[in-house]
C-alpha positions in Angstrom: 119.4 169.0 43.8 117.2 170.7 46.5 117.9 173.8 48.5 117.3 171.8 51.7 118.6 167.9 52.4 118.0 166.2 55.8 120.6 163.3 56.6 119.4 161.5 59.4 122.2 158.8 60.7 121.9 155.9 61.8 122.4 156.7 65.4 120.5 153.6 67.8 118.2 155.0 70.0 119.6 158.0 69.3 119.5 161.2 67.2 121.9 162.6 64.8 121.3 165.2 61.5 123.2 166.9 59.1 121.1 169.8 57.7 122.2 171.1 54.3 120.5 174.5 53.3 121.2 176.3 50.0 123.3 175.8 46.9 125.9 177.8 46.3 126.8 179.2 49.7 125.6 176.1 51.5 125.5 176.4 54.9 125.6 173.1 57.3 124.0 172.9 60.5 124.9 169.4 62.3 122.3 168.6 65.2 123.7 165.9 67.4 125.9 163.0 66.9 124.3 159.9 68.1 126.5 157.4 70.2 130.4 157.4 69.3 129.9 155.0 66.4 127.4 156.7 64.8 130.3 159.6 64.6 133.0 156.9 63.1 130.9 154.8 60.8 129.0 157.5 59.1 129.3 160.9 60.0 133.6 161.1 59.8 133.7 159.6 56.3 130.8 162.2 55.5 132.4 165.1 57.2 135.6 164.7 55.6 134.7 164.3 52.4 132.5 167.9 53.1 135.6 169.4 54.1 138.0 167.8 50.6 134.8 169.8 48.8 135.8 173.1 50.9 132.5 172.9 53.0 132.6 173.6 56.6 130.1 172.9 59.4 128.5 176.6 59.8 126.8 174.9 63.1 126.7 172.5 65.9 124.0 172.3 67.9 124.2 169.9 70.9 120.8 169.9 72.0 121.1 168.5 76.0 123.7 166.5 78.1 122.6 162.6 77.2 125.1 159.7 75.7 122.6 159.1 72.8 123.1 162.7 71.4 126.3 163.6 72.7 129.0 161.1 72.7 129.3 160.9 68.6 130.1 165.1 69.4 132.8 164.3 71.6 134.2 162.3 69.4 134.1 164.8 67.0 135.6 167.3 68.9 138.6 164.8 69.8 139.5 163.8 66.4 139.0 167.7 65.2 141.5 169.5 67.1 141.7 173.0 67.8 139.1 176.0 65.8 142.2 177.0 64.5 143.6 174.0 62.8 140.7 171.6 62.4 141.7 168.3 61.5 138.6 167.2 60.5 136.2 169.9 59.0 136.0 173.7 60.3 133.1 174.5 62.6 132.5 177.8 62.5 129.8 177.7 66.2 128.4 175.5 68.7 125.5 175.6 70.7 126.6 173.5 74.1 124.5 174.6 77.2 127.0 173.8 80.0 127.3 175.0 83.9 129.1 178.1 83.3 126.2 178.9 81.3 123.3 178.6 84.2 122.4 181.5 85.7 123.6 181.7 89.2 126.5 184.4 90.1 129.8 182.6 90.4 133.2 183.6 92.1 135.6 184.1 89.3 139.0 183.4 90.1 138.9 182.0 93.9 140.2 178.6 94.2 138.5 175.1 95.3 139.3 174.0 98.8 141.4 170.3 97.9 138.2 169.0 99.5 135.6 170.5 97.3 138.2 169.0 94.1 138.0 165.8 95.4 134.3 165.7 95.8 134.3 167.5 91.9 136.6 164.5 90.8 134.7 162.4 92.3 131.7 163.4 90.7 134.0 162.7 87.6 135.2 159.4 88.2 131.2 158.1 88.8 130.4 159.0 85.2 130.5 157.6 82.2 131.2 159.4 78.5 130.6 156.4 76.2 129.1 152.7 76.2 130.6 150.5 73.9 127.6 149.5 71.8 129.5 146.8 69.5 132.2 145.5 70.7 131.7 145.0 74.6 127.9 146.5 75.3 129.0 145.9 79.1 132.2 148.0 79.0 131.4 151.3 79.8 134.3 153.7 78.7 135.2 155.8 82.2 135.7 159.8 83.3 139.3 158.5 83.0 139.5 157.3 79.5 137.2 160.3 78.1 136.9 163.8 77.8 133.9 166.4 78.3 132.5 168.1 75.7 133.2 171.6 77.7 137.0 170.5 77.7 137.1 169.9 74.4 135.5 173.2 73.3 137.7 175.3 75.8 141.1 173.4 74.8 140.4 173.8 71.1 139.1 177.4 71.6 135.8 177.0 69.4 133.0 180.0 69.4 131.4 178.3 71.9 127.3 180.3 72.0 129.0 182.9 70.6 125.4 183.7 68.8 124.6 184.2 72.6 127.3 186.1 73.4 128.7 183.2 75.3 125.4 183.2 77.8 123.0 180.4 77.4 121.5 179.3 74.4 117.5 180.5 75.5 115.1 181.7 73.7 113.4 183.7 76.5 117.3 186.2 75.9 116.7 185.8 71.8 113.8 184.1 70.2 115.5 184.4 66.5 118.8 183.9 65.5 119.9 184.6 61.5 122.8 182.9 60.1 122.1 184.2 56.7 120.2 186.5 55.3 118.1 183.9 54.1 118.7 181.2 56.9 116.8 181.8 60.6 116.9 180.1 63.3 113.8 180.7 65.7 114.0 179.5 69.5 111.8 177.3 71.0 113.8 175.7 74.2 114.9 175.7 76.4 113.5 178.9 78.5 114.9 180.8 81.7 112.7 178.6 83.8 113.9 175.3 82.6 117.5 176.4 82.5 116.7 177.6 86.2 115.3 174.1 86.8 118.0 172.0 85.3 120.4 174.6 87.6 118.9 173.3 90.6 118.9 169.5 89.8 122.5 170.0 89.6 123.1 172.1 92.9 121.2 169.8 94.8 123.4 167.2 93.8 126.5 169.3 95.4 124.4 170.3 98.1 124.5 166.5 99.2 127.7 166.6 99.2 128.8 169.5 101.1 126.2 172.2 102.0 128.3 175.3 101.8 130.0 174.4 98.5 131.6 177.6 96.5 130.1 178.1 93.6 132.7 179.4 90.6 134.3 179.4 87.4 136.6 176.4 87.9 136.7 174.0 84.9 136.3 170.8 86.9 132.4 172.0 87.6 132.1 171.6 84.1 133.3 168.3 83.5 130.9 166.8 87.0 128.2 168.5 85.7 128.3 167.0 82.3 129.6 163.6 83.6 126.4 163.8 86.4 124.1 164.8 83.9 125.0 161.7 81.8 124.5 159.4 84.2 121.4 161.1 85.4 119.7 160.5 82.1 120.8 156.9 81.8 118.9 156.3 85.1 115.7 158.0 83.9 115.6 157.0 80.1 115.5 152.9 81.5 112.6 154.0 83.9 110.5 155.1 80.9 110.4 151.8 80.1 108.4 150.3 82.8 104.3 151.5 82.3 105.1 150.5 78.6 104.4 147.0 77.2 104.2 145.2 74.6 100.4 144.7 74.8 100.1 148.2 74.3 101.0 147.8 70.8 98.3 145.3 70.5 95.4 148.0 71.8 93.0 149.7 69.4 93.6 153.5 68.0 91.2 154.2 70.5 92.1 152.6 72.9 95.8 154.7 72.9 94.0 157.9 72.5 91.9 157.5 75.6 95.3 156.7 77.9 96.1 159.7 80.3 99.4 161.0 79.4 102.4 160.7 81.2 104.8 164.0 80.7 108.5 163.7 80.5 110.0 165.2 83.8 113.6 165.1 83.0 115.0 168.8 83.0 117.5 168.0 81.3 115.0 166.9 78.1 113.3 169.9 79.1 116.1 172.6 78.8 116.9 170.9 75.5 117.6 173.1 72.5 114.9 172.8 70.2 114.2 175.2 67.6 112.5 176.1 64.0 114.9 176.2 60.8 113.4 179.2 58.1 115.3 179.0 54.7 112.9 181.3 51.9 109.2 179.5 52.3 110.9 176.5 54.3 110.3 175.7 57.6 111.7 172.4 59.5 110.9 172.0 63.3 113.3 170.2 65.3 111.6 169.3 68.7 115.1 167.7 70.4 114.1 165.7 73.5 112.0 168.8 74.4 108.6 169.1 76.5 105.5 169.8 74.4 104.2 172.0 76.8 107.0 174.5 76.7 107.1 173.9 72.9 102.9 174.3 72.8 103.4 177.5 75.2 106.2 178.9 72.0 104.6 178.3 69.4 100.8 179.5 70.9 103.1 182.9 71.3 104.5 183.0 67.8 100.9 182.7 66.7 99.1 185.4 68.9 101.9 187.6 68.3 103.2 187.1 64.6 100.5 186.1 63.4 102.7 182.5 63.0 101.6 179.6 60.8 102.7 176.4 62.6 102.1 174.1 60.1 106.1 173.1 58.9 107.2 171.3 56.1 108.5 168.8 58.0 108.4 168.0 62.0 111.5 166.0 63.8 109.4 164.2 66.9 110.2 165.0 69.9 112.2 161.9 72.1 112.2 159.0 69.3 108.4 158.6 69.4 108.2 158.7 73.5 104.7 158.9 74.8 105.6 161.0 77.1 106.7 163.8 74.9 104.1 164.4 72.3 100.9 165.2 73.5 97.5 166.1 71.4 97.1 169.7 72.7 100.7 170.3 70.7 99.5 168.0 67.7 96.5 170.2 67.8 98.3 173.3 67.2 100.9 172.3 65.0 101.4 170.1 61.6 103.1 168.7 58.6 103.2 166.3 55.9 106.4 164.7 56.7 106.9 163.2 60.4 110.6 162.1 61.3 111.5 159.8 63.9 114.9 158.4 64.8 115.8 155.5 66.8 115.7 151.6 66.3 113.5 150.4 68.3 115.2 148.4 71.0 115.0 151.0 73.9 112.1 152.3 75.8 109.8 150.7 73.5 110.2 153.6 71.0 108.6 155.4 68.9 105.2 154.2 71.9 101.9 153.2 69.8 100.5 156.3 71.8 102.7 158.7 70.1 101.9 157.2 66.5 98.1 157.0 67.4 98.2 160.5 68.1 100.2 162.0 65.2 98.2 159.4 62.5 94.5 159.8 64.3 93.9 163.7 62.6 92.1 164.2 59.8 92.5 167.0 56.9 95.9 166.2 55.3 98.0 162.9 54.2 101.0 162.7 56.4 104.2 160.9 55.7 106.4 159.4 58.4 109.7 158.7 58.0 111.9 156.2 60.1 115.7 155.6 59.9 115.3 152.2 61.1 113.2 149.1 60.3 110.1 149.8 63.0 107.1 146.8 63.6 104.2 148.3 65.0 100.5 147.5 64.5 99.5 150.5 64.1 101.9 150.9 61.4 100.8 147.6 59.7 97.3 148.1 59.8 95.9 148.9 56.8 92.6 149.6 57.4 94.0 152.8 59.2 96.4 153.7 56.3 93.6 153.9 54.1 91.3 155.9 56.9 93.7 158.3 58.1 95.5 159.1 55.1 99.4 158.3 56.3 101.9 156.3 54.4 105.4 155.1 55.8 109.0 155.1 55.0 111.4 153.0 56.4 115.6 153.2 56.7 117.6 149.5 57.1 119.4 151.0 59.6 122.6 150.8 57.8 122.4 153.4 55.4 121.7 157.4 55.9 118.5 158.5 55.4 118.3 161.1 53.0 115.5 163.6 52.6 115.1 166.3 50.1 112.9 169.2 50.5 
């Protein structure tokens, strides 16, 4: 066996890994949980059986507030109980970026008017945890019938960015994080300035609301923000959708190359946790949902300053293959031989024939990518570029995990 396995679930659109690093002190870093069935079809059945083996999760990473990486967490944390007596597996820290944790000063202990709870609880009551993807796809599960993430964590007392000493998870306060000797974890987003960005995305929200609202510690801001934030991103990830057709998978490699980026303008994609995994030699870049300028603008640091090589043994893409989140500049800076993407297919048009024309359109090495789902794409297809461009392609069914060794 390996000293480093990737299981990438099958999780829709969505993403959700289990890292595995190490043999006999293994350590398990679980990043995201797809939607909630991702959680109960595959992940439970794997996270129990971990836990029968006396494994425990050593981290949970929640990389940003949206249903496709979240909602399997919650469900998690429901079915888990308390840090204390975990029902399901011990998790020893998580990595949840919630209000409490943006930067403005809040009043600790003063109470809500009853008018500044309602329009908190009705912030609630708008949202939406989980979308029944089987069953009923038009049932959306309410605010009523779920639970935050933040309620969860605080009502099972987990160390919640206890790494962080409870602040924000940014790599702007601390770039490198070591949960072994052996096993780093180095920082690439979200930064002060995107944390300070999603912060005011969310206060203009309450500013419509009531101008002079109190900002403090109460736990219903936690719940509105997360339940805003998730229907803010269902909004924005169907818009993506719209400048992208399926002609464009017909166009020629050069014709992808020469289309003027779009970049992703979601702060909440943008404040998501992304981050390099260093185990001995290894290193394993996980981009999130993430920006690639602020990624570009990291790693361009780590270089001048360290002396950094940016070329990873293997590089999870950034959005499920969105155009608008992998740009040239970054693929110009940074590499690998192995290129994972995770989502079906079905939403946004992902992973966009820009994104694959930009990662398979470099020369000097053979690259690999690796899909958890069945993907059709001519790019893909075409063999004449296969043989040109040196790439080769592995595909999941979409019904089994996706297991890679390194």
């Amino acid at each position: 066996m390996s000293d480093i396995r990737i299981e990438a679930y099958p999780a829709l659109e969505g993403d959700c890994f289990l890292i595995s690093i190490g043999k006999k002190e293994k350590k398990n870093i679980l990043i995201d949980g797809g939607f909630a069935e991702t959680y109960h079809d595959y992940l439970k059945p794997k996270l129990i059986s971990m836990a029968e083996n006396g494994e425990e999760l050593s981290l949970v990473i929640v990389t940003h507030v949206d249903s496709d990486h979240i909602e399997g967490i919650i469900e998690l944390f429901k079915e888990n109980g308390s840090a204390e007596n975990p029902l399901i597996i011990p998790i020893s820290e998580v990595w949840h970026n919630s209000y409490r944790h943006l930067n403005s000063i809040k009043q600790k202990g003063e109470e809500l008017s009853s008018n500044e709870k309602d329009i908190l609880s009705g912030i609630i009551s708008q949202g939406c945890v989980a979308q029944s993807k089987k069953n009923d796809p038009n049932k959306d599960i309410s605010a009523k019938d779920g639970s935050t993430l933040a309620a969860l964590l605080y009502s099972g007392m987990y160390n919640w960015n206890s790494l962080y000493d409870g602040q924000a998870v940014n790599c702007d306060k601390k770039g490198l994080v070591s949960l072994t000797e052996d096993i780093n974890l180095r920082l690439l987003s979200p930064n002060s300035e995107s944390l300070k960005r999603l912060e005011k995305y969310w206060f203009k929200e309450l500013r419509k609301k009531k101008y002079d609202f109190k900002l403090t510690d109460n736990k219903l801001f936690d719940d509105a923000y997360e339940f805003y934030l998730l229907s803010q991103n269902d909004s924005q990830q169907n818009n993506e959708s719209i400048n992208v057709s399926y002609k464009d998978k017909k166009m020629s490699l050069d014709q992808l190359l020469s289309k003027k980026m779009s970049h992703d303008n979601s702060p909440a994609n943008g404040s998501s946790i992304s981050f390099i995994i260093e185990y001995k030699d290894k290193k394993l870049l996980f981009l999130a949902d993430s920006h690639p300028k602020s990624i570009h603008k990291e790693i361009q640091s780590l270089m001048d300053n360290f002396n950094y090589n940016p070329f990873f043994d293997i590089i999870k893409v950034s959005h499920h293959g969105s155009h608008r989140n992998t740009s040239a500049d970054l693929l110009s800076l940074i590499d690998s031989p192995f290129y994972l993407i995770s989502t079906n297919g079905e939403k946004n048009n992902h992973p966009n024939p820009e994104t694959i024309a930009r990662i398979i359109s470099r020369k000097g090495i053979e690259r690999h990518i690796i899909f958890n789902y069945p993907v059709n794409n001519e790019l893909l297809s075409n063999e004449e570029l296969r043989t040109e461009y040196k790439f080769s392609l592995e595909f999941s069914d979409g019904y089994q995990i996706k297991v890679i060794d390194l």
